[in-house]
Gaussian input, Z-matrix of N, CA and C with variables (Angstrom, degrees):
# hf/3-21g

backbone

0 1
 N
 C     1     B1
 C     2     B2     1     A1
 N     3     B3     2     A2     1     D1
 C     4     B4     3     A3     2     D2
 C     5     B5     4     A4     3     D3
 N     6     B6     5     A5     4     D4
 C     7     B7     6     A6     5     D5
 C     8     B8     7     A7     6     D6
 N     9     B9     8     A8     7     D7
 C    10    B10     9     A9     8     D8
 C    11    B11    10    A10     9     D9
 N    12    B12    11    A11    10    D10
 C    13    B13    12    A12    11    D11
 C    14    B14    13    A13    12    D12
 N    15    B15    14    A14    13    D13
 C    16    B16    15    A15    14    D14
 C    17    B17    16    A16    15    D15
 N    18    B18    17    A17    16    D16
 C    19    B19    18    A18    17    D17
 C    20    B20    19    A19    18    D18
 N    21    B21    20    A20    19    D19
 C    22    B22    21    A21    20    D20
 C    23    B23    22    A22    21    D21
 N    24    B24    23    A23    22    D22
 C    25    B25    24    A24    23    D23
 C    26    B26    25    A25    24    D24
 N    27    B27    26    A26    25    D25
 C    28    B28    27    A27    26    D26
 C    29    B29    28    A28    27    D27
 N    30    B30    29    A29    28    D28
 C    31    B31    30    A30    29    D29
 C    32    B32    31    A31    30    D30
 N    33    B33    32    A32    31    D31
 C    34    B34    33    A33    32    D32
 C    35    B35    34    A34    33    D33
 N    36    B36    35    A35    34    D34
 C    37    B37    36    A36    35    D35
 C    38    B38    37    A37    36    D36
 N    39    B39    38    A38    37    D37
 C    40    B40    39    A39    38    D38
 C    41    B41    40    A40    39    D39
 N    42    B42    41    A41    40    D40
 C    43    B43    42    A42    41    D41
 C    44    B44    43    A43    42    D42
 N    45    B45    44    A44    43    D43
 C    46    B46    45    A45    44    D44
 C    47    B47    46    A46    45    D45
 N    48    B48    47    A47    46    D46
 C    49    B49    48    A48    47    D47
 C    50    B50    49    A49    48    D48
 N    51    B51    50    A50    49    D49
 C    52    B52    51    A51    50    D50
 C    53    B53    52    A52    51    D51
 N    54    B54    53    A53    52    D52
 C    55    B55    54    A54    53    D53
 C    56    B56    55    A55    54    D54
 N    57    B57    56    A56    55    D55
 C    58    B58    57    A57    56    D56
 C    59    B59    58    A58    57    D57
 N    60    B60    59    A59    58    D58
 C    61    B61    60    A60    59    D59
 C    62    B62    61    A61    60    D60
 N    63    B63    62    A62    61    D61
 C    64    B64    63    A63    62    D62
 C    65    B65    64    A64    63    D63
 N    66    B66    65    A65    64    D64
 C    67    B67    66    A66    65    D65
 C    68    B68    67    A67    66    D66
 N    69    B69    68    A68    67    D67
 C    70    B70    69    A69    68    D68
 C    71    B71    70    A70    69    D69
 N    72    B72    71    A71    70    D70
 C    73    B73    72    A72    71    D71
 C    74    B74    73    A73    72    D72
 N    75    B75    74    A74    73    D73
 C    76    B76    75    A75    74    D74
 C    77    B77    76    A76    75    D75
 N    78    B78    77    A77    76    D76
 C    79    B79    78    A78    77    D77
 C    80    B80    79    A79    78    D78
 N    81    B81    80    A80    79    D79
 C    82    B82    81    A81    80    D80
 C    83    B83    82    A82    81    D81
 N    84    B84    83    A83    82    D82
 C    85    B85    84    A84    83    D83
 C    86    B86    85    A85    84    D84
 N    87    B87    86    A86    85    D85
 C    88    B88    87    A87    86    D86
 C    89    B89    88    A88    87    D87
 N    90    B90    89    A89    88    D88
 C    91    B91    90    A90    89    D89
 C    92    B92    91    A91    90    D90
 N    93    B93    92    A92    91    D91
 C    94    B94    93    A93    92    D92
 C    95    B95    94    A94    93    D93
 N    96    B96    95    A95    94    D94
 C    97    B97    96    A96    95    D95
 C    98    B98    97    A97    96    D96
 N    99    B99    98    A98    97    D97
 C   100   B100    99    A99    98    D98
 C   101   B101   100   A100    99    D99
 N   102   B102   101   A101   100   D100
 C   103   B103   102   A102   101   D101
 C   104   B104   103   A103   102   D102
 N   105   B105   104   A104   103   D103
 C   106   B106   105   A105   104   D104
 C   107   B107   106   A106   105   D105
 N   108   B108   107   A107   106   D106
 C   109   B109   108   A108   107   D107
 C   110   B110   109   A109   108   D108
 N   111   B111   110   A110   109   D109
 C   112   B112   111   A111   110   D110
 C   113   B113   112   A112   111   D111
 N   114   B114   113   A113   112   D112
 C   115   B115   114   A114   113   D113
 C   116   B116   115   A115   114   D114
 N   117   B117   116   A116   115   D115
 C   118   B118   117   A117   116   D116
 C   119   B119   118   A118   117   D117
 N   120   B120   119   A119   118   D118
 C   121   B121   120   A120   119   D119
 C   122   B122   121   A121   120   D120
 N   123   B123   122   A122   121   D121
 C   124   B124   123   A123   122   D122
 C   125   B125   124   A124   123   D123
 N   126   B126   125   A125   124   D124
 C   127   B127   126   A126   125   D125
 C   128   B128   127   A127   126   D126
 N   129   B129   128   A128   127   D127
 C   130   B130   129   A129   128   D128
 C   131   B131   130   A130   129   D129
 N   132   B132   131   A131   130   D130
 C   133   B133   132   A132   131   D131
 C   134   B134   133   A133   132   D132
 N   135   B135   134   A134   133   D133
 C   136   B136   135   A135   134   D134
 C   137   B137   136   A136   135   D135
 N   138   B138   137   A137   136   D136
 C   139   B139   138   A138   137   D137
 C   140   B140   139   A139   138   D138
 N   141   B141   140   A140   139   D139
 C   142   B142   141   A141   140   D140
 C   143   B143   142   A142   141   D141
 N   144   B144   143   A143   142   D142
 C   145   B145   144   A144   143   D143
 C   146   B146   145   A145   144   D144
 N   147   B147   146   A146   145   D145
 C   148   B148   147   A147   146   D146
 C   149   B149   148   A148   147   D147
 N   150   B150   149   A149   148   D148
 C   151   B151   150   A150   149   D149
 C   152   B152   151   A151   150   D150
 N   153   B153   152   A152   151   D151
 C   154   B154   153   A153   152   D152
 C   155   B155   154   A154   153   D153
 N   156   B156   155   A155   154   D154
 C   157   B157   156   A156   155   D155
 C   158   B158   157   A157   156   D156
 N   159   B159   158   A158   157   D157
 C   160   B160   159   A159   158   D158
 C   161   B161   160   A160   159   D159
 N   162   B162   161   A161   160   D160
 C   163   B163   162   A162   161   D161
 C   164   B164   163   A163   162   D162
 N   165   B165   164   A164   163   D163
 C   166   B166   165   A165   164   D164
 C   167   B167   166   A166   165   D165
 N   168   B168   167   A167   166   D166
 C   169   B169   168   A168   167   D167
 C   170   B170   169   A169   168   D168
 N   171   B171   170   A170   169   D169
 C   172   B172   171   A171   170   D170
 C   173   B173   172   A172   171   D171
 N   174   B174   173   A173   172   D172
 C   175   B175   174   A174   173   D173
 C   176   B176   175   A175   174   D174
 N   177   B177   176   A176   175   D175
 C   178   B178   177   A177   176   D176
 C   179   B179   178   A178   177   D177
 N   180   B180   179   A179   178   D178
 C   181   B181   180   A180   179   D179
 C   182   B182   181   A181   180   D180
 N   183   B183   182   A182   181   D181
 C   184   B184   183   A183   182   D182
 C   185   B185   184   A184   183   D183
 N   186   B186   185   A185   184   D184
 C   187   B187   186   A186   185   D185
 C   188   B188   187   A187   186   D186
 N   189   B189   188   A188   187   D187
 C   190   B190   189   A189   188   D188
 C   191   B191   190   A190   189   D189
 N   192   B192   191   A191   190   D190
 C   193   B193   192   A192   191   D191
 C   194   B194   193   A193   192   D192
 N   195   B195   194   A194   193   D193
 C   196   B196   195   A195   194   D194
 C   197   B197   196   A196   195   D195
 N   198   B198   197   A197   196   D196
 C   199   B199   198   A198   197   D197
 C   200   B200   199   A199   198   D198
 N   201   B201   200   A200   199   D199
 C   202   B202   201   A201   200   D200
 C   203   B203   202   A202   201   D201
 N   204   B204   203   A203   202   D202
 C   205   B205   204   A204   203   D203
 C   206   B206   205   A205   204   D204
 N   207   B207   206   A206   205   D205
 C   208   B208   207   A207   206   D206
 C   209   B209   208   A208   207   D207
 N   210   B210   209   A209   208   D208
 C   211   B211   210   A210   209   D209
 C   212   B212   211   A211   210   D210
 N   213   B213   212   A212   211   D211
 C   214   B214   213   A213   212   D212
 C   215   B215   214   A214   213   D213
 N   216   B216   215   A215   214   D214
 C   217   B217   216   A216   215   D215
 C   218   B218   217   A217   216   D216

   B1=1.4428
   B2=1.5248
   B3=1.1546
   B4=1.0504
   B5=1.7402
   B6=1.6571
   B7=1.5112
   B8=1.7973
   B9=1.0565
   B10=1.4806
   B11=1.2288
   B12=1.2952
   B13=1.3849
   B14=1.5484
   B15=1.4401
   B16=1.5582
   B17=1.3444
   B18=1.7837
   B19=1.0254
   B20=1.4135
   B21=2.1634
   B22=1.6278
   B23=1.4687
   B24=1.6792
   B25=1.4476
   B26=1.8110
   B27=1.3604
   B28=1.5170
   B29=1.5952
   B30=1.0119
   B31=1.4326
   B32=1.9765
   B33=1.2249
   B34=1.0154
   B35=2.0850
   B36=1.1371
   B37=2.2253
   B38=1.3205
   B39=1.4268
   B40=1.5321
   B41=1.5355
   B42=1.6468
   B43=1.9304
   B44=1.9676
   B45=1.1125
   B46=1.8086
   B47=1.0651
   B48=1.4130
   B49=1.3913
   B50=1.8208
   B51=1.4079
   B52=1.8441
   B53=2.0064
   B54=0.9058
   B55=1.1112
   B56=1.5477
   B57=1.8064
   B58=1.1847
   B59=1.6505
   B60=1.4326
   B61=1.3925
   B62=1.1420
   B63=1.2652
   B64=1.2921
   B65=1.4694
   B66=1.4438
   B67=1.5755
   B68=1.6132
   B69=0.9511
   B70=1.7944
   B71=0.9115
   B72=1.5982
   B73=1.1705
   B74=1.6508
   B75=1.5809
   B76=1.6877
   B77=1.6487
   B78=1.4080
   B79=1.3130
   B80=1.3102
   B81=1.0847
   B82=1.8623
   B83=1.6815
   B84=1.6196
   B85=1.8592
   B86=1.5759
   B87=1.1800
   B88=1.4901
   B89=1.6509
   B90=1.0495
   B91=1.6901
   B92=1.7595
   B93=1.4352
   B94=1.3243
   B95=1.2867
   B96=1.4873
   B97=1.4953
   B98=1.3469
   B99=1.5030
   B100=1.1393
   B101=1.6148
   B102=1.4510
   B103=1.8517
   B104=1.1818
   B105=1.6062
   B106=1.2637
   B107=1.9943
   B108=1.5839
   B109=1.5156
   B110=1.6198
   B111=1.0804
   B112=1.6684
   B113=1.4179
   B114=1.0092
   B115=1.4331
   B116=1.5147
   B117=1.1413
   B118=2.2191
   B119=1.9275
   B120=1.0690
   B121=1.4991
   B122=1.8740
   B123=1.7767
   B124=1.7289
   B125=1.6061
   B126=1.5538
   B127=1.4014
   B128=1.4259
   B129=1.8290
   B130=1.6944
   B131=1.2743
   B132=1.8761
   B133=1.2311
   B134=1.7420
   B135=1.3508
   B136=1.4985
   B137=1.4576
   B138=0.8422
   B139=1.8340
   B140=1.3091
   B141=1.9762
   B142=1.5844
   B143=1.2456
   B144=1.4011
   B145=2.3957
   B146=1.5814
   B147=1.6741
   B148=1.8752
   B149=1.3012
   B150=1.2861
   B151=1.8662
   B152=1.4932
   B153=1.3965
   B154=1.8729
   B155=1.1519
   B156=1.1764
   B157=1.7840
   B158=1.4545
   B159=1.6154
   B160=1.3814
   B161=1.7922
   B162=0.9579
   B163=1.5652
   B164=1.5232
   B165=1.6668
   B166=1.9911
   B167=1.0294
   B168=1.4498
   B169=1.4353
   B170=1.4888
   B171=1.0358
   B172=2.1105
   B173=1.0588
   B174=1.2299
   B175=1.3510
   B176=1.2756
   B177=1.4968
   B178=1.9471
   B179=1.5672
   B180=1.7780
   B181=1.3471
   B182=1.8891
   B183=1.4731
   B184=1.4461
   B185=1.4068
   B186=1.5179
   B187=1.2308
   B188=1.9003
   B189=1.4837
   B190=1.7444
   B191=1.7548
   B192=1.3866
   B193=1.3607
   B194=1.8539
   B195=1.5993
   B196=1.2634
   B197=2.0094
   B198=0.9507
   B199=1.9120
   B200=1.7866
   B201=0.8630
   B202=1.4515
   B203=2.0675
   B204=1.6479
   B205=1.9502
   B206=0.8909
   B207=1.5408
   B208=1.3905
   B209=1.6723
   B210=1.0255
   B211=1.5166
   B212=1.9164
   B213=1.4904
   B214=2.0172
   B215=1.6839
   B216=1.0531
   B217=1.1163
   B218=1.4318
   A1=111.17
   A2=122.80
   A3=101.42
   A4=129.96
   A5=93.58
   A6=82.92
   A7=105.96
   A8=112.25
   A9=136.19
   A10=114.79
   A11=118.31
   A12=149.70
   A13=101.88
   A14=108.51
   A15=108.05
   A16=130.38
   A17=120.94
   A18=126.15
   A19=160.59
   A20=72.90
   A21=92.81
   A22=113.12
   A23=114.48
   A24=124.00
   A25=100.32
   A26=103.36
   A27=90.95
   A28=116.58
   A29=140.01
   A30=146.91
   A31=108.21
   A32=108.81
   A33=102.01
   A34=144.40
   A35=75.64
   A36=111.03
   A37=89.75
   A38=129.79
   A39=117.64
   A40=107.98
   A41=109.89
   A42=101.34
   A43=84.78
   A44=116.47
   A45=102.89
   A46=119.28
   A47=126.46
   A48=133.01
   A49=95.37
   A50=114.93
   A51=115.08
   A52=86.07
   A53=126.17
   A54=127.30
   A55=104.63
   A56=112.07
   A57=135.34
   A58=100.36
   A59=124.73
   A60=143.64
   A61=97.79
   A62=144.56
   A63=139.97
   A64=114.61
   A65=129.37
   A66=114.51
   A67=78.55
   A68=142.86
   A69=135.93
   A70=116.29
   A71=136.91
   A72=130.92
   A73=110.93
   A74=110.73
   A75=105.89
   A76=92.41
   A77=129.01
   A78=135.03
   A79=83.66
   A80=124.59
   A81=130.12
   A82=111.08
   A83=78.80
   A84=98.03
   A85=114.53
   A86=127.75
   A87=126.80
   A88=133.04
   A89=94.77
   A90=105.39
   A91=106.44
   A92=100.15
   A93=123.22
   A94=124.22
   A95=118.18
   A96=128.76
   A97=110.06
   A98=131.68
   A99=147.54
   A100=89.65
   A101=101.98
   A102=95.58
   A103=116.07
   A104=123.92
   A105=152.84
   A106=91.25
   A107=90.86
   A108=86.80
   A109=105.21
   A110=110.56
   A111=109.62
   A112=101.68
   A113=148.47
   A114=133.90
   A115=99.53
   A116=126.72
   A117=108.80
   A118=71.00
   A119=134.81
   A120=122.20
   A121=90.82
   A122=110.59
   A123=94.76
   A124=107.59
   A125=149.75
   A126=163.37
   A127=95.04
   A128=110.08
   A129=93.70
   A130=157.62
   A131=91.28
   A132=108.98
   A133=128.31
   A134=113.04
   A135=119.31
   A136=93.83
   A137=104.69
   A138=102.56
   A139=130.36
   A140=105.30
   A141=119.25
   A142=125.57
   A143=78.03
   A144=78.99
   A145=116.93
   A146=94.09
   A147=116.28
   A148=93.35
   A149=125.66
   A150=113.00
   A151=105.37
   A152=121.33
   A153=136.64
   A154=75.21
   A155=122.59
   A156=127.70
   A157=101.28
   A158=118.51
   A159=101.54
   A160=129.12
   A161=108.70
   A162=139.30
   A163=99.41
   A164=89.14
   A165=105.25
   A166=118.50
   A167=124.63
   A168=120.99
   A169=119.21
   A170=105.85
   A171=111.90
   A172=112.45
   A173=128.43
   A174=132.86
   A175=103.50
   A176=105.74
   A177=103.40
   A178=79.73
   A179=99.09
   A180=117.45
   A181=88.84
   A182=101.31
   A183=129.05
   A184=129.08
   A185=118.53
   A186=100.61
   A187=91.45
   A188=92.23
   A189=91.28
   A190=101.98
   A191=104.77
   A192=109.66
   A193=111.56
   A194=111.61
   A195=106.24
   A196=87.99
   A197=98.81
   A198=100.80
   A199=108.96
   A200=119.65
   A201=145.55
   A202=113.13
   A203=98.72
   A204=74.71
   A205=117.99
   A206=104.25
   A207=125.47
   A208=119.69
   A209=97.06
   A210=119.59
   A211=95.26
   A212=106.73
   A213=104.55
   A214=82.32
   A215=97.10
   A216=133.52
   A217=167.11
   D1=-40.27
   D2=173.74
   D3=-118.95
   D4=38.01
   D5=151.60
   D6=-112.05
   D7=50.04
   D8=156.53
   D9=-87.23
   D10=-61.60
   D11=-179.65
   D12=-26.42
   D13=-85.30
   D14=-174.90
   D15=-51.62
   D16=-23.41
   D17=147.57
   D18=-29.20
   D19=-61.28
   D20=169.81
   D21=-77.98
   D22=-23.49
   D23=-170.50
   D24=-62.41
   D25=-46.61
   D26=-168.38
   D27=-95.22
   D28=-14.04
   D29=117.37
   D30=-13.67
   D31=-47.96
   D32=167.95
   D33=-80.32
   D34=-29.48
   D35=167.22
   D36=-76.72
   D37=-50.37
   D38=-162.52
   D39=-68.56
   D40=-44.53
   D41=-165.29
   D42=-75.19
   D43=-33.73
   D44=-178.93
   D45=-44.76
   D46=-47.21
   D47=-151.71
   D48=-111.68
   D49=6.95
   D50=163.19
   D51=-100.14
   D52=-57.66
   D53=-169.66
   D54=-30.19
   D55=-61.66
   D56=-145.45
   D57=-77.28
   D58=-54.93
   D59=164.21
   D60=-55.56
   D61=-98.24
   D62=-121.77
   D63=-117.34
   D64=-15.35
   D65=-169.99
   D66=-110.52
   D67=-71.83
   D68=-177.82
   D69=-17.81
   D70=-58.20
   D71=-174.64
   D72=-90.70
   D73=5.68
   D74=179.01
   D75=-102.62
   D76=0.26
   D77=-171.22
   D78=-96.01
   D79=-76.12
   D80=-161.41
   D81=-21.30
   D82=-71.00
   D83=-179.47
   D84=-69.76
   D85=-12.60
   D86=-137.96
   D87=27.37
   D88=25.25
   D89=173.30
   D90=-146.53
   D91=152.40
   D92=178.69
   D93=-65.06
   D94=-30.85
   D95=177.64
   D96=-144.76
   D97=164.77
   D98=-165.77
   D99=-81.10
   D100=161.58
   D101=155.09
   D102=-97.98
   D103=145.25
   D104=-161.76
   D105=-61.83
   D106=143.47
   D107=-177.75
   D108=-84.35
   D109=-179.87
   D110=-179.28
   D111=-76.47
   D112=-43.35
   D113=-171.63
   D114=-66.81
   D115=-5.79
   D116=-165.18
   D117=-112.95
   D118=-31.54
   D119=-166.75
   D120=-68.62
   D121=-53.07
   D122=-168.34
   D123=-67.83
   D124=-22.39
   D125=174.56
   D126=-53.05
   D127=-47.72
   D128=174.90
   D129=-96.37
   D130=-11.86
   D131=144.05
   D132=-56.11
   D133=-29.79
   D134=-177.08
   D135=-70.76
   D136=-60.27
   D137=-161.85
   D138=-84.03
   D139=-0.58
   D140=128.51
   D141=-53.35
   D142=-47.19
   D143=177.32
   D144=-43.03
   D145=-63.02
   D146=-172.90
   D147=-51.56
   D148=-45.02
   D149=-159.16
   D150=-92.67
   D151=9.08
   D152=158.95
   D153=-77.93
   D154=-99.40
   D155=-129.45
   D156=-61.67
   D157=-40.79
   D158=169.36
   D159=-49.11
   D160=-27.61
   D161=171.79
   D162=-40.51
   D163=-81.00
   D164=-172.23
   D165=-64.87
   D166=-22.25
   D167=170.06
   D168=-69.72
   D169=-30.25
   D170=-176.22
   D171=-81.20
   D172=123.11
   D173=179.39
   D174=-116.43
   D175=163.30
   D176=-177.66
   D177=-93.22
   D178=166.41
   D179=179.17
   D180=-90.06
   D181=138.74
   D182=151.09
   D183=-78.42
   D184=-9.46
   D185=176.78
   D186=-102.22
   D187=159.85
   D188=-179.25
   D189=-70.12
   D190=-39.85
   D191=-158.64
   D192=-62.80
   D193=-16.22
   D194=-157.23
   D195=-86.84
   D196=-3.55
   D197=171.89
   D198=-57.57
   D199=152.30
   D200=154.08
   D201=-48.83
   D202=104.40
   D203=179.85
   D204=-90.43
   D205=173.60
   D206=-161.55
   D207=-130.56
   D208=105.05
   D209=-166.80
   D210=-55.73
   D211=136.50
   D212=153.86
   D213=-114.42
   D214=137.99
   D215=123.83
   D216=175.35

C-alpha cells in the first residue's frame, strides 16, 4: 500500500502545479500568450523578408564536382 502512495502523491502535485501554472492563467485571459508588441511583430516581418531573399539568392551548385567529397570507406 504504500508504495502506491508516492506515486499517487506526485501524480497528484504534478496535475496541481499544471493546473496552477498553466491552465489558470490560460483560463483568466482565454489565450495562451500575450499578443506580440508591435515592434517584435515589425523585427519579424523584417527578418522574414532577409530569410526570403536569403532563400533566392542561394542556389545549389550544378556542377557535381563543386560539392564537398565524400570518402567510402
Amino acid at each position: 500500500m504504500t508504495g502506491v502512495l508516492f506515486p499517487l502523491a506526485a501524480t497528484v502535485l504534478a496535475a496541481a502545479l499544471t493546473w496552477w501554472c498553466c491552465i489558470r492563467p490560460m483560463a483568466r485571459t482565454r489565450t495562451c500568450h500575450a499578443t506580440p508588441a508591435p515592434g517584435l511583430k515589425e523585427e519579424l516581418r523584417v527578418a522574414r523578408e532577409e530569410l526570403q531573399r536569403l532563400h533566392d539568392e542561394t542556389t545549389p551548385p550544378t556542377d557535381s564536382t563543386d560539392r564537398p567529397e565524400t570518402l567510402n570507406r
